[in-house]
N, C-alpha and C positions, 0 to 999 in steps of 0.2 A: 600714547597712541592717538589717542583724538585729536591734541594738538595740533598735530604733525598733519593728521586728514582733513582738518579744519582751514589749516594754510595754504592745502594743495585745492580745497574748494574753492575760497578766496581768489585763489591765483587763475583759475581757471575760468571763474566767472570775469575775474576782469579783462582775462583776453578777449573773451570773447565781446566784452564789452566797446573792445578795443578794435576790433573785424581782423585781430590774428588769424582768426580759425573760421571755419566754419562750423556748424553747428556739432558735430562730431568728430571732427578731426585734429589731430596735435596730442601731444602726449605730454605729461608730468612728470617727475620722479624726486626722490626725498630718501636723503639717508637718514636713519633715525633709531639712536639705541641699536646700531650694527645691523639695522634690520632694513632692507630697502623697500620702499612706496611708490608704488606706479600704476599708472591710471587704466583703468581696463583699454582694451581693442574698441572701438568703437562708440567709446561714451562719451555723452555729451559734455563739454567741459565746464560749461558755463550754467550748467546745472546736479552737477554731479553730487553723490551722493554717499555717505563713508560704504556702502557696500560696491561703490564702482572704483574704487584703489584695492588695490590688492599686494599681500606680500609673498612675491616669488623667489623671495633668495639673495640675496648678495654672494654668496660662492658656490652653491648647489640647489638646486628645484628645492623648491616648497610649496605652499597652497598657492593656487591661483597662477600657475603659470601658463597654462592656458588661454586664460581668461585675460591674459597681461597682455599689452600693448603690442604692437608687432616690431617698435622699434625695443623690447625689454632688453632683446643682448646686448644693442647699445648704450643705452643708460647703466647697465648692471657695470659695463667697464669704466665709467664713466665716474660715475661713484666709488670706483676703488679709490681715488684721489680727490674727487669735488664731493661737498654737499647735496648741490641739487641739480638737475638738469631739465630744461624744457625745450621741448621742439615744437614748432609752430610752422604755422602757413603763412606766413606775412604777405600781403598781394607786392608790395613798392621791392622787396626785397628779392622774390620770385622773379618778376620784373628784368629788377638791375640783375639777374643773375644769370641770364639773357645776352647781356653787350658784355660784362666785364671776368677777368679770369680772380681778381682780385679786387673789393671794396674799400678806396679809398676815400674817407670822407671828407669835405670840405668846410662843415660845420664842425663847431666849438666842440658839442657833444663828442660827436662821434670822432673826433681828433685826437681829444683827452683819453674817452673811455676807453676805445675800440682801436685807435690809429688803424688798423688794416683788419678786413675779414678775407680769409679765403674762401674763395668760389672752387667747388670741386664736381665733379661732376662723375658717374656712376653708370655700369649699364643696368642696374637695377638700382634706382634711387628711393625705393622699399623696402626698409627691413631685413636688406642684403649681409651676408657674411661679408662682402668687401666692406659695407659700409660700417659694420662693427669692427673691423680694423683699422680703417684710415680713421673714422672722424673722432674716436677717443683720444689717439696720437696727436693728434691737431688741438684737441680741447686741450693739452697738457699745457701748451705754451699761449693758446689765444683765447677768449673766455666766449668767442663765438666764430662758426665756421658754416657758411652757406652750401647744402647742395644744389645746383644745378638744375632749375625748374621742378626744384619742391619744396625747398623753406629754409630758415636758419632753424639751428641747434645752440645752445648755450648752458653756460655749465659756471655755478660760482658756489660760495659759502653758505648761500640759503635761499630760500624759495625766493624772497624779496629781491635778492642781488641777482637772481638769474632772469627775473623778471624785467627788472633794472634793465640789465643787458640787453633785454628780447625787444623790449621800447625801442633800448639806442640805434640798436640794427635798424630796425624798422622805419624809426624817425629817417637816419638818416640815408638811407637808400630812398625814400619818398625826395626827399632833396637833391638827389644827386640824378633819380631819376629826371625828375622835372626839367632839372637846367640842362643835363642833352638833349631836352625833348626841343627846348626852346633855344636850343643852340649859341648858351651863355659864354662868355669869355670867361675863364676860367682862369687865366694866366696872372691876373692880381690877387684872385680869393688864395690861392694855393701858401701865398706870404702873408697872409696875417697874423698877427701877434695877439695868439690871447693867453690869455693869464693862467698859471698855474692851479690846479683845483686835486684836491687831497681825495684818495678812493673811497669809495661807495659806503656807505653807513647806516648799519639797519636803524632805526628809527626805536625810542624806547619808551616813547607815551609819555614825556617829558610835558610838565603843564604849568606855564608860567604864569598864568592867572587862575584866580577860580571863578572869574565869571562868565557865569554860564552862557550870559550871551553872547557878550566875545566870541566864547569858545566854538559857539555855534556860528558864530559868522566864518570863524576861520574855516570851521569844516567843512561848509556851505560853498566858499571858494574854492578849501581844496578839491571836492568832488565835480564843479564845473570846469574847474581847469584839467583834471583827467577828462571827463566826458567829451567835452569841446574841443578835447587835444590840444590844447595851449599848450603845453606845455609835456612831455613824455613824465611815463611815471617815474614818482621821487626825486621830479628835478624842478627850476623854476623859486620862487620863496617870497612870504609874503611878509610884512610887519605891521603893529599898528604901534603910534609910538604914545607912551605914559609917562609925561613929566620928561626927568633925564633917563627914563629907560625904552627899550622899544619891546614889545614881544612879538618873537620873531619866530616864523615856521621853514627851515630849512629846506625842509623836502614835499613842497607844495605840492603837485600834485598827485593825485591820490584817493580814489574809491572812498567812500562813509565806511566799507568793512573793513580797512587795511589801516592801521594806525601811523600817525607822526606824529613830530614833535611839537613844544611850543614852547621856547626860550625865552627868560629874559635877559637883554644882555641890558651894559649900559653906555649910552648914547655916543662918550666920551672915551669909552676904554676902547685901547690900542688890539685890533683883532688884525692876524692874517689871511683871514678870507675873505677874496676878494667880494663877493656877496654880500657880506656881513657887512662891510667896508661900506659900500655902495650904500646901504639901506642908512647905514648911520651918518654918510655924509648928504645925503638928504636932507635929514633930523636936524642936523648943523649950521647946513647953509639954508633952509627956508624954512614956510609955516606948515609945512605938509601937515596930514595925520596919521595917512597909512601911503605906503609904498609896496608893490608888486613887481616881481624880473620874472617875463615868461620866454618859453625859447619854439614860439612858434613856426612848425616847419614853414607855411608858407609866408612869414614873414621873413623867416631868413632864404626861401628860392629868393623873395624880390630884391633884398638887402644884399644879397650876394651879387646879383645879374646888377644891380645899380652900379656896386662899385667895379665892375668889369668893364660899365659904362661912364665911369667918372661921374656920377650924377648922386648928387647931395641928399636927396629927398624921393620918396612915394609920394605920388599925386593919386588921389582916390579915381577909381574911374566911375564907381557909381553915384548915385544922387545922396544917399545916408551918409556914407562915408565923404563924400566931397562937401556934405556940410557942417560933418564935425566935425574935420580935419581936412581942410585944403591942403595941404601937405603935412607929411610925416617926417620929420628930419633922419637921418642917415648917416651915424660917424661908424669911424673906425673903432675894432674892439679895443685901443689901447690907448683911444682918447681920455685927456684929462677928468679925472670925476667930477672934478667944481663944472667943469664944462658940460660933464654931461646932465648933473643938476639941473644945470640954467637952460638947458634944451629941453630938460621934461616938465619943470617946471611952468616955462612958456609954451610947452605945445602941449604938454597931459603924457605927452608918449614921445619917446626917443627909442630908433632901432638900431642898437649896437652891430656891424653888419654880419654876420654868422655867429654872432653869440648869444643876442637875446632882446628882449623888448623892457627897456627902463618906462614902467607908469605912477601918477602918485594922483592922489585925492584926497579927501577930507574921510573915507571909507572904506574897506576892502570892495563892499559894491563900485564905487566909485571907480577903484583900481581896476577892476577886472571886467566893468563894461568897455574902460578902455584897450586892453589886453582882447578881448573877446572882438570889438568892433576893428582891432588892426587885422585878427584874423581874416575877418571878411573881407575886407577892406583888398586883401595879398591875394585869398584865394580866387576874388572877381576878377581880380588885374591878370594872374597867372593864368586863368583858365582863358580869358578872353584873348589873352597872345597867343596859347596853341591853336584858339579856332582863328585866329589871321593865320598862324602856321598853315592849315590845312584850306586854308582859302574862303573861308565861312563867313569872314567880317572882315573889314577894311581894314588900315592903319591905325592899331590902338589909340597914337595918339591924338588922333581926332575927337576921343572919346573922352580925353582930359582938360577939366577945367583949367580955363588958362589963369585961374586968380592962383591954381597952385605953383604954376609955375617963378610968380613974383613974390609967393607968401613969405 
């Protein structure tokens, strides 16, 4: 039992770490020993406590059902067939929930993971009898389904994987919001060709070194690449390489309380993930030491709207970024690896365009100042073309260095 309330604390502090929710809002649930876990009505998630889960039943009242959530009849049906279920308040999701009847992503993530979310809509989108029949029918076939100016819902095999989920929703409606705001062409992002990626995989505290500082470097990364958003949680992957071997962290980012992995692979051996792949032909073809793949939303709004634009590269538009990086190069997700090497190599950072950001250094620090400073770098540009949108500031590219444009 404690486990079990231990993972739904976890789970619930990182949304909120994440601005899922707000301080009290959104709900948990947890099948566990036949026994079902759901977060009280009104508790706070991101501080919750083993007396604010309660077990009311999986097929008839028991203690705490009162005291249960107001969405409990939905999760209790939910749970006949999935492990875990979370509903949240996602703001980018609420949002896109607004223009679309249906969520289709455009990003890598949300293509693989999610291909479509249904948008539904309710005349009670609280806790309603209608909504304890439609959204459990929905959860059967799609692992997340949005009501209509109140949140997603998500439903998988464990706390982690539904959490999984609640990210990609969320990452990728932030994305998809942006580029109608900024009124992107969309008509080339919709054909891109990315790569195959194998479903979701709890994480099992897998530890390929035993040094301890290593160890703490990598976790040090993974918990700013959650914070910072680089990357949504359990996705993204860092390495650092030892000799012919690299140890490698699959599912980067990720909270100091929520565990992953740390592999060794070797440098040489034939792997089918395209991830894995990437990190070792790195190792291959240069002097690197450590390598970072993060999937920043707003690196991939600009990376998207670029290639709708035919245009090779991000030019920084601020002073920081315009001096570490006069331009950021721009390929397609299905470009050559040697090629894409030899662009991150020479630039520190390559942005595959809806899939993700290749960086390498001599340090996981190294990699993820780079990763962290594209962030900035996308969210200055992005933000500064909705306020030209709205009339605020002139013609962004006045604001771009022109040594980017010949770098």
């Amino acid at each position: 039992m404690y486990e079990i309330k231990k993972q739904m604390i976890n789970i619930g502090k990182a949304m909120l770490a994440l601005d899922l929710q707000n301080t009290h809002s959104g709900n948990i649930s947890a099948l566990h020993d036949r026994e079902m876990y759901v977060t009280k009505t009104g508790s706070m998630k991101g501080h919750l406590k083993e007396r604010d889960i309660v077990i009311p039943g999986i097929e008839e009242p028991k203690s705490g059902l009162f005291q249960a959530s107001s969405e409990t009849g939905t999760h209790r049906k939910i749970l006949k067939y999935a492990r875990s279920a979370i509903h949240a308040h996602s703001l980018p999701t609420t949002l896109v929930s607004f223009l679309v009847e249906e969520i289709r992503p455009f990003d890598f993530l949300g293509k693989r993971y999610l291909y479509s979310v249904p948008v539904v809509e309710f005349e009670y989108p609280v806790g309603s009898l209608e909504m304890e029949e439609k959204i459990p029918e929905i959860l059967r076939k799609k692992p997340a389904v949005v009501v209509k100016k109140h949140g997603p819902f998500v439903r998988a095999s464990s706390l982690n994987e539904a959490f999984f989920f609640l990210c990609i929703v969320d990452y990728s409606s932030e994305i998809l919001l942006h580029l109608k705001i900024l009124g992107a062409d969309l008509s080339k992002s919709s054909n891109l060709c990315y790569p195959e990626v194998s479903r979701y995989k709890n994480p099992y505290s897998f530890k390929g070194t035993e040094d301890k500082e290593l160890i703490s470097q990598f976790q040090r990364t993974s918990s700013d690449a959650f914070e910072l958003k680089l990357s949504p949680f359990h996705t993204g992957s860092l390495s650092v390489r030892d000799g012919n071997q690299m140890i490698y962290c699959p599912n980067l980012s990720s909270p100091e309380y929520i565990k992953n992995d740390l592999m060794r692979i070797e440098i040489d051996e034939d792997r089918e993930d395209f991830f894995i792949r990437l990190h070792q032909t790195v190792y291959r073809y240069s002097s690197e030491k450590s390598v970072i793949f993060t999937h920043s939303p707003y690196a991939m709004i600009q990376s998207l709207e670029m290639v709708g634009e035919g245009c090779d590269r991000i030019i920084p538009v601020d002073a920081e970024g315009g001096y570490l990086y006069p331009a950021i190069p721009v390929v397609l997700p299905d470009e050559e690896m040697r090629v894409l090497v030899e662009k991150a190599v020479k630039y520190k950072i390559v942005v595959l365009a809806g899939l993700g950001a290749l960086a390498v250094g001599h340090t996981p620090g190294d990699t993820i100042h780079h990763s962290s400073s594209l962030r900035n770098i996308c969210y200055l540009k992005s933000k500064l073309q909705m306020m030209n949108k709205v009339g605020i500031v002139g013609d962004v590219a006045t604001y771009v260095d022109e040594r980017g444009k010949n770098w």
